[in-house]
C-alpha positions in Angstrom: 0.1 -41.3 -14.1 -0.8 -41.8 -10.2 2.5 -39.5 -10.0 1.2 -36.9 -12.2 -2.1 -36.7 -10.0 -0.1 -36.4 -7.2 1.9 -33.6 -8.1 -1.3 -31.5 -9.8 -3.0 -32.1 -6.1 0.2 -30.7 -4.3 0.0 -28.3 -6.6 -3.4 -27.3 -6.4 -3.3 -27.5 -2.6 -0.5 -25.2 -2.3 -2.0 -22.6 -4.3 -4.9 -22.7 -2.4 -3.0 -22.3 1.0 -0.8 -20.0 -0.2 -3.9 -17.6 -1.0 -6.0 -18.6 2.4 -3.0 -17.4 3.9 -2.5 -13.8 1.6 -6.2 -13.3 3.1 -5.4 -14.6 6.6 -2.7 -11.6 6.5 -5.8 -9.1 6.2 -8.3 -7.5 8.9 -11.7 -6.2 9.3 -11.4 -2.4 10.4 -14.9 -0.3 10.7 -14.8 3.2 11.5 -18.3 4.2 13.2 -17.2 8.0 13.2 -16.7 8.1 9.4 -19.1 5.4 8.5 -16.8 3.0 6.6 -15.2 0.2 7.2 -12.7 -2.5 4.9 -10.0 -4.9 5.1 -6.6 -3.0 6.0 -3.7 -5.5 6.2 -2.8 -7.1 9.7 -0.1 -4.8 11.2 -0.5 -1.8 9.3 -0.6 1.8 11.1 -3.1 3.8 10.8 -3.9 7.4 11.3 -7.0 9.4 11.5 -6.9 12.9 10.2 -9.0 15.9 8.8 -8.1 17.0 5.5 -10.0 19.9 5.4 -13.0 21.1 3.3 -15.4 18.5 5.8 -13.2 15.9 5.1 -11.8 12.9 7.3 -10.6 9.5 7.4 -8.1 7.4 8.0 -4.4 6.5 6.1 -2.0 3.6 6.5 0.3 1.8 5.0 1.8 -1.6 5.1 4.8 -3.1 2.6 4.8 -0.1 0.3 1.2 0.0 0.0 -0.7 3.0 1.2 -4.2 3.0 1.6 -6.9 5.9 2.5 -10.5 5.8 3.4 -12.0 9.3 3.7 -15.6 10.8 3.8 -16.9 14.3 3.6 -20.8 13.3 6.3 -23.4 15.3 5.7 -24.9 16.9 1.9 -24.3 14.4 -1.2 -22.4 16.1 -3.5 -22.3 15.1 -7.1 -19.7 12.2 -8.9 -18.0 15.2 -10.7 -17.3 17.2 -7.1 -16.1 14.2 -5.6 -13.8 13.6 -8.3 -12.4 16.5 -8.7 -11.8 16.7 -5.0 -9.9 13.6 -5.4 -7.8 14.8 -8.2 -6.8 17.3 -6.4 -5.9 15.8 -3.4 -4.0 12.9 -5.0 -2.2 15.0 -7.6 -2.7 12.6 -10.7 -4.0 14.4 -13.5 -8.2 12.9 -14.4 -6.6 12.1 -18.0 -4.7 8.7 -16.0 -7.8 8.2 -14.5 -10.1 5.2 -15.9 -13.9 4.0 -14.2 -13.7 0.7 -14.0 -17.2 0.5 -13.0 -20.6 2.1 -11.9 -21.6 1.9 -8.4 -25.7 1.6 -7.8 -27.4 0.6 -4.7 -24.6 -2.1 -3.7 -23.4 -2.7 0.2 -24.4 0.8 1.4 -23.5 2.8 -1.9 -26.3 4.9 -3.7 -23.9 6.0 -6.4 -20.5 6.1 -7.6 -17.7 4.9 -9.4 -14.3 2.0 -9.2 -11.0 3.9 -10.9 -7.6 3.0 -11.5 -5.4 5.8 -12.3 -1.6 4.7 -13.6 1.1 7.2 -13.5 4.7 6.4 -14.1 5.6 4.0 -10.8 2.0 4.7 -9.3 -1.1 2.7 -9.4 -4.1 3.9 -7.5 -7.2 1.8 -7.4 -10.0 2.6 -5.7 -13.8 3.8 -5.7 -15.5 7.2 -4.5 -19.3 8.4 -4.3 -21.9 9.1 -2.0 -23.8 6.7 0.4 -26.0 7.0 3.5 -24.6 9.5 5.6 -22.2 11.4 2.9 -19.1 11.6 0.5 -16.7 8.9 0.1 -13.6 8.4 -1.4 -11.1 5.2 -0.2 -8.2 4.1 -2.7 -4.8 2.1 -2.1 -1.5 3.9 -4.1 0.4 0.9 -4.9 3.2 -0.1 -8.2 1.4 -1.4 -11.5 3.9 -4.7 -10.7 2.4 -4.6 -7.1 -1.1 -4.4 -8.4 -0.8 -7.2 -11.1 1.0 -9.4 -8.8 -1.7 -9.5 -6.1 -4.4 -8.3 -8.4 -6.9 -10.9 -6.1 -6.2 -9.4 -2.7 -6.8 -5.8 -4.1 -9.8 -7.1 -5.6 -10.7 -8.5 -2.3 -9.9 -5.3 -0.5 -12.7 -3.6 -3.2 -15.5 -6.6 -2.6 -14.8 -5.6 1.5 -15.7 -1.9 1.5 -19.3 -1.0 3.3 -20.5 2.2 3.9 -23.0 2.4 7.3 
């Protein structure tokens, strides 16, 4: 029985390492010029660029998964613009995509939505909208397998965004 105990509480205390450690592997980045910032894995590279259109950001990637944070400063356009833009861009059709969520006055968003688009070996989740100084739309492109397997670290990448 003492045995048994002993075992759940290795147990238990290795699962708990093992996921300190799967956030210990993340970083805070904050860019002032886009007005965003979010966790982006330790060692990733990242690149700022302009997309065109008004909009910017930054993209990385680190162990197959790429991530993007991007913001069009200035005029608030509406969900549907935004989305449409980000159709475009990412080249999944808006039938994959699903809201997951509304966005509504919550760490620096006034409006927006969470998605998760799945196409084939692709799995984007992510949120867009407008906040305080503009248009934003930051997503991570990562394998359905990836996602479910580390389903709490994506989720902890989504709790981390802020907009200035």
């Amino acid at each position: 029985m003492k045995m048994q105990r002993t075992a759940r509480f290795g147990l238990a205390l290795a699962a708990l390492l093992l996921s300190a450690s799967a956030l210990a592997d993340w970083k805070y980045y904050e860019t002032k010029k886009y007005g965003f910032s979010m966790l982006v894995p330790e060692g990733a590279s990242l690149t700022t660029r302009e997309w065109g259109g008004g909009w910017g950001g930054i993209s990385g990637s680190s162990e197959g998964v790429k991530f993007h944070g991007q913001a069009k400063l200035g005029a608030k356009e509406s969900n549907e613009d935004i989305e449409k833009y980000a159709v475009n861009l990412i080249g999944v059709p808006a039938s994959a995509w699903v809201k997951t969520d509304t966005i509504t006055n919550t760490r620096g968003w006034e409006r927006g939505y969470v998605f998760k688009a799945n196409v084939g070996s692709r799995l984007l989740f992510g949120m867009y909208g407008v906040g305080p100084k503009g248009n934003y739309l930051l997503y991570l492109d990562t394998t359905p397998g990836d996602y479910m397997d580390h389903k709490k670290d994506y989720d902890k990448w989504y709790e981390s965004i802020r907009l200035d």
